[in-house]
C-alpha positions in Angstrom: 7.4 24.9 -15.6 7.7 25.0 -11.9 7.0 22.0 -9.4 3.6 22.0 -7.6 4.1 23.8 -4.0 5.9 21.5 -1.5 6.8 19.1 -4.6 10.5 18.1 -4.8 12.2 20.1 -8.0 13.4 18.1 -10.8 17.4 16.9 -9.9 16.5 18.0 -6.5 17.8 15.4 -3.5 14.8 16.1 -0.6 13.5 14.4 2.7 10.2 12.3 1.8 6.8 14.2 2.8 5.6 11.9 5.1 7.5 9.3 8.3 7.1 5.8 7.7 6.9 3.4 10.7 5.2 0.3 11.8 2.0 0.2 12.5 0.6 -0.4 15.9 -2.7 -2.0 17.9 -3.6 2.2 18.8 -3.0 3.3 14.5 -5.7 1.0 13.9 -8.6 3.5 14.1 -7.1 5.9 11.8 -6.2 3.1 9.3 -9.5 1.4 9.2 -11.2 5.2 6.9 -8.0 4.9 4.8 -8.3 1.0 3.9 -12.3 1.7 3.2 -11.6 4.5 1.0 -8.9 2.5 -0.8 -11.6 -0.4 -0.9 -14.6 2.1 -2.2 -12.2 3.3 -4.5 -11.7 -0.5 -6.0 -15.2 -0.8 -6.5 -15.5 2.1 -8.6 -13.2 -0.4 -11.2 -15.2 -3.5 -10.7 -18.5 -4.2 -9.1 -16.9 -8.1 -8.4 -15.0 -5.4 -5.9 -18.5 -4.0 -4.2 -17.9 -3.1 -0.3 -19.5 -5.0 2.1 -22.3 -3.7 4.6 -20.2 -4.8 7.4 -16.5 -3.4 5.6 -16.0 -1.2 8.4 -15.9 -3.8 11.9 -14.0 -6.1 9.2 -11.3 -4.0 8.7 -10.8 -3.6 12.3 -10.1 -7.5 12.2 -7.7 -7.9 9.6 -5.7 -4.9 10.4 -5.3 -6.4 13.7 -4.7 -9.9 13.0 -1.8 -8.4 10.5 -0.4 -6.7 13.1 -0.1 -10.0 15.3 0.9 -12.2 11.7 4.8 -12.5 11.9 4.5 -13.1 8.0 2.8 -9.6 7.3 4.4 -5.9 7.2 2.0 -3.1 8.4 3.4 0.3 8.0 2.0 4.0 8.5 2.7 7.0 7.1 2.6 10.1 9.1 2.1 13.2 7.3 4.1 16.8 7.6 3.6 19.9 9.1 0.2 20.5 10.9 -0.3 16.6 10.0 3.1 15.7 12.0 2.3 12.6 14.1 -1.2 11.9 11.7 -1.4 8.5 10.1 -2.0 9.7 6.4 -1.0 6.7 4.7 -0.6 3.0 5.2 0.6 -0.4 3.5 -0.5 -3.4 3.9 2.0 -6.6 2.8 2.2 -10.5 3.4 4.7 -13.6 3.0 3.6 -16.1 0.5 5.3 -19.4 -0.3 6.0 -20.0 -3.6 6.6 -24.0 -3.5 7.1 -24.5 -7.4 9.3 -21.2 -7.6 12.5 -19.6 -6.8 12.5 -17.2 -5.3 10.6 -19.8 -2.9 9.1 -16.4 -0.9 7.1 -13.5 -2.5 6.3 -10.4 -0.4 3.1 -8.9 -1.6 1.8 -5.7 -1.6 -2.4 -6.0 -1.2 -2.8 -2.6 0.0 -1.3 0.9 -0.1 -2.7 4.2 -0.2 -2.1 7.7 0.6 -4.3 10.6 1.3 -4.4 12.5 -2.1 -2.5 15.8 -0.5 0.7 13.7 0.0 0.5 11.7 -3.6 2.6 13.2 -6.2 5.4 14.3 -3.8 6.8 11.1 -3.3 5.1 9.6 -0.2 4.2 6.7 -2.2 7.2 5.9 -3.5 8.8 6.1 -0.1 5.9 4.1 1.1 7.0 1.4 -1.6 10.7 1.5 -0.6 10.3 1.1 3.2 7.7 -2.2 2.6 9.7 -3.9 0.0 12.8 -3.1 2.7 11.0 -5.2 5.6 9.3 -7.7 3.1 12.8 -8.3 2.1 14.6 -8.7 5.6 11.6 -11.1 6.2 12.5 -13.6 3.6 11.4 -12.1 0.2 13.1 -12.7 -2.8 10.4 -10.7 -5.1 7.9 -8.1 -4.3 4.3 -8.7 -5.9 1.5 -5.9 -6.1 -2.3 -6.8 -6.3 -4.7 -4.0 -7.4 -7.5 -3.9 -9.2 -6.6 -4.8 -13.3 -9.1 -1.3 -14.2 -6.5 1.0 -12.0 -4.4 2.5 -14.8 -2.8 5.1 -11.9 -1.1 1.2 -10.0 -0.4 0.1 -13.5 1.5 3.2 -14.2 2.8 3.8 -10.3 4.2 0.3 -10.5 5.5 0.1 -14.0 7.7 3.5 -13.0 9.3 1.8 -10.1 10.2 -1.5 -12.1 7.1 -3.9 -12.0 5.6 -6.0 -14.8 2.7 -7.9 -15.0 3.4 -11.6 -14.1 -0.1 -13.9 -13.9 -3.3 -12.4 -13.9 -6.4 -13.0 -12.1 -10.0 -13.6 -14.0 -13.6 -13.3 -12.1 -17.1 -14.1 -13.0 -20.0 -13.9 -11.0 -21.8 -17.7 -10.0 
């Protein structure tokens, strides 16, 4: 069976589909769609995970204020070919203190998505490799991932790369 078109062959060393970089204050437009179709997607899995009416001038704000945090990691992905220079991806990631553990920092992962035309080529797993890299030279002695607990495709995309399920997180409505 042969690989999809543009998909690396099995045993087969190739560049990653997409150019990861940090972010910056003029990427924020084109990550603020992105981050809301990550976000509509979540609520599909839980309707504790229901978008907001005002999700969209929100967004805007916390990408910012990311960018500015010396604690988070904001990266882009551009994509390839005719998408050269096109923000098709992004990941979002923060510093936590852990006081009653060692390792005493976590780096967590609380967003990351790619357009579905670079998934399955490894541009997520590239995406993955380059945010645990800065989360690490910021202080991090383990990476953490937060997604919704319905998301079999994050269970499964984790799991691959070495994740396990640590504490969990239980909702109800009041």
């Amino acid at each position: 069976m042969s690989a999809a078109p543009g998909a690396p062959s099995t045993g087969e060393a190739s560049a990653p589909p997409v150019h990861v970089r940090p972010a910056r204050d003029a990427d924020v437009p084109s990550i603020v769609p992105l981050l809301l179709r990550l976000k509509r997607l979540n609520e599909e899995f839980d309707p504790l995970l229901k978008v907001r009416d005002d999700a969209e001038p929100r967004a805007g704000e916390v990408v910012r204020a990311q960018l500015a945090d010396p604690k988070a990691v904001v990266l882009v992905a551009e994509g390839s070919g005719a998408d050269r220079e096109k923000v098709v991806g992004f990941v979002r990631a923060s510093l936590r203190e852990r006081p009653f553990y060692t390792p005493q920092v976590e780096g967590t992962i609380v967003d990351i998505y790619l357009l579905p035309l670079y998934r399955r080529r490894g541009g997520g797993e590239y995406l993955l490799r380059e945010v645990t890299s800065a989360l690490k030279a910021k202080g991090a002695g383990v990476v953490t991932a937060e997604f919704p607990a319905q998301n079999e495709i994050a269970v499964r995309f984790y799991a691959k790369r070495g994740f396990r399920p640590v504490t969990s997180i239980h909702a109800r409505t009041l």
